[in-house]
C-alpha positions, -999 to +999 in steps of 0.1 A: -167+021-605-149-007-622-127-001-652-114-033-674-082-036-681-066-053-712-031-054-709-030-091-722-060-085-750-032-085-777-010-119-767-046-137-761-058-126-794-029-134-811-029-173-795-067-176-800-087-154-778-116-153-804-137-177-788-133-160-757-165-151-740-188-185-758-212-198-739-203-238-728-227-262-734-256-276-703-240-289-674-271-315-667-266-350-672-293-367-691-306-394-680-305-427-703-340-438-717-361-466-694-349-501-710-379-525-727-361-553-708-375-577-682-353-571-649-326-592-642-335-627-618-321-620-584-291-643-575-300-671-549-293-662-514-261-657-505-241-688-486-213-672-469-213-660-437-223-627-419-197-599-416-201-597-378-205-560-364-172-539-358-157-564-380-137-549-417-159-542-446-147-565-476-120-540-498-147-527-528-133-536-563-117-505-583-135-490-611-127-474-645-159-459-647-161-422-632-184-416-607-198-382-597-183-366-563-206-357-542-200-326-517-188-339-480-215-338-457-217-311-434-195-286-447-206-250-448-196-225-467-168-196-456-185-164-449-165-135-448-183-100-434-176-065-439-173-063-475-181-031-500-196-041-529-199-012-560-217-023-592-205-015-624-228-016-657-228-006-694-235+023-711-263+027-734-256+059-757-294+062-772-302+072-731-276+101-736-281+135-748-251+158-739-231+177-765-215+154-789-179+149-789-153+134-808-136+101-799-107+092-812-089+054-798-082+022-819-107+006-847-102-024-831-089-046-801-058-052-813-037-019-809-029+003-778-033+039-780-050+044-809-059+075-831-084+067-855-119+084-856-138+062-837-176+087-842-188+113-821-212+105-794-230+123-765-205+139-739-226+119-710-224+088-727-183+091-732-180+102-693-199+069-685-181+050-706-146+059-689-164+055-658-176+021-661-152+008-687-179+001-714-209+016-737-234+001-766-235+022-796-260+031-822-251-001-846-247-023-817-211-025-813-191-012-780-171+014-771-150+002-743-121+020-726-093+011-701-061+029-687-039+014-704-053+016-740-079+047-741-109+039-762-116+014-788-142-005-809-153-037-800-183-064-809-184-067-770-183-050-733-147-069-724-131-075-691-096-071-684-083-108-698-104-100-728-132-124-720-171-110-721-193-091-695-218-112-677-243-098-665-249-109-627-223-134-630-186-113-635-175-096-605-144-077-608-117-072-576-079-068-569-062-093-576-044-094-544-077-095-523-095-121-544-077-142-578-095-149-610-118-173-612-128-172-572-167-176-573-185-165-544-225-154-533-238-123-517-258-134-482-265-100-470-265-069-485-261-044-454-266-010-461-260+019-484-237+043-477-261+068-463-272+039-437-304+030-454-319-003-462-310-016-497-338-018-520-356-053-517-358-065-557-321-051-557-309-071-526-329-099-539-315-100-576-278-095-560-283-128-537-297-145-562-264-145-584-236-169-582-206-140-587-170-154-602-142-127-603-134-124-637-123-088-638-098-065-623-104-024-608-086-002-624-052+003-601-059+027-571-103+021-575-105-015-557-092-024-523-093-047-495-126-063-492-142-044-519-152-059-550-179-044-582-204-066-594-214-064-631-251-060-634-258-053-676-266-029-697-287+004-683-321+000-687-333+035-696-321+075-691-307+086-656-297+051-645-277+056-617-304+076-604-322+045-600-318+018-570-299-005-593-268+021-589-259+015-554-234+003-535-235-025-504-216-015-473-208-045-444-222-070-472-217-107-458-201-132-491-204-167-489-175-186-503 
């Protein structure tokens, strides 16, 4: 599956990257309160003449005020079919029991190539982590690892710009098959790779989301028309035995 990279975690730290990952503020308007004021009389009847039909509307007078756009009727969204879609997740170390092993990578985010203790954990858990690019730990912080730094210590599962995981939101692809920031939905899920239906709640819960690329494959894992979708933290031991681990072949996205 996906694997973050952080090539840039360093230079965005350095010019303020800490409040990467904050959650902005609602989006709804709110509208103002009902006023205790009588309505205004209704001017008298206009005098001037009728704008005959087919003749030109009078030129509306500019405003300073913004206005809210509203979306151009009757344009539908580009759907694009034949798509592979892999899901990526994080580890949870207290649903691993393997052999402990040591783990050595940087204290923090800002080094590359670290060799500081960083524990000793279960040997399934550190597999999964290279795998998917992140796992929780016993005091709640995360191990995270990518290719081009190894393992280190972090208060969050990071993608590759050093923003935060999302759960059903982040989406990770190559850059050259879909840029940052592209935000797309999931209209049909296909099939699994063994030809079978996708599970129902799964399909359902994938659809659902409104996907943004925020995250890159590690180089040689992604592809044209692939792309791994970010679905949390594992619920419990033997995850990817469960439906949630799957993977979407001939998907249909809605851009």
């Amino acid at each position: 599956m996906v694997l973050v990279t952080k090539a840039l975690f360093v230079a965005l730290l350095v010019t303020g990257l800490a409040g990467c990952g904050t959650p902005t503020g609602s989006a709804r308007a709110l509208s103002p309160p009902p006023s205790s004021l009588p309505p205004p009389s209704l001017p008298p009847p206009s005098t001037e003449p009728s704008v005959s039909p087919g003749a030109p509307s009078p030129t509306p007078s500019l405003s300073r005020t913004p206005t809210t756009a509203t979306p151009t009727p009757g344009r539908a969204a580009s759907t694009s079919t034949g798509w592979t879609v892999t899901v990526y997740y994080t580890a949870v170390a207290r649903f691993h029991s393997g052999k402990a092993v040591k783990v050595t990578g940087c204290p923090t985010i800002d080094c590359r190539r670290g060799d500081s203790d960083l524990g000793s954990y279960p040997s399934d858990f550190v597999k999964a982590v290279k795998d998917e690019g992140a796992g929780k730990i016993s005091d709640g912080r995360y191990l995270n690892w990518s290719y081009d730094t190894g393992y280190w210590l972090d208060t969050a599962a990071r993608v590759s710009d050093g923003g935060v995981l999302r759960p059903f939101e982040t989406a990770a692809a190559d850059p050259t098959v879909l840029r940052a920031g592209t935000s797309f939905r999931i209209t049909a899920c296909g099939r699994d790779e063994s030809g079978d239906a996708i599970d129902a709640t799964v399909c359902t819960k994938l659809r659902s989301a409104r996907w943004t690329i925020g995250d890159e494959f590690t180089p040689g894992l992604g592809g044209t028309k692939h792309i791994d979708a970010y679905i949390g933290e594992e619920t419990g031991p033997n995850f990817t035995d469960s439906p949630w681990y799957t993977t979407l072949t001939s998907a249909t996205l809605a851009f």
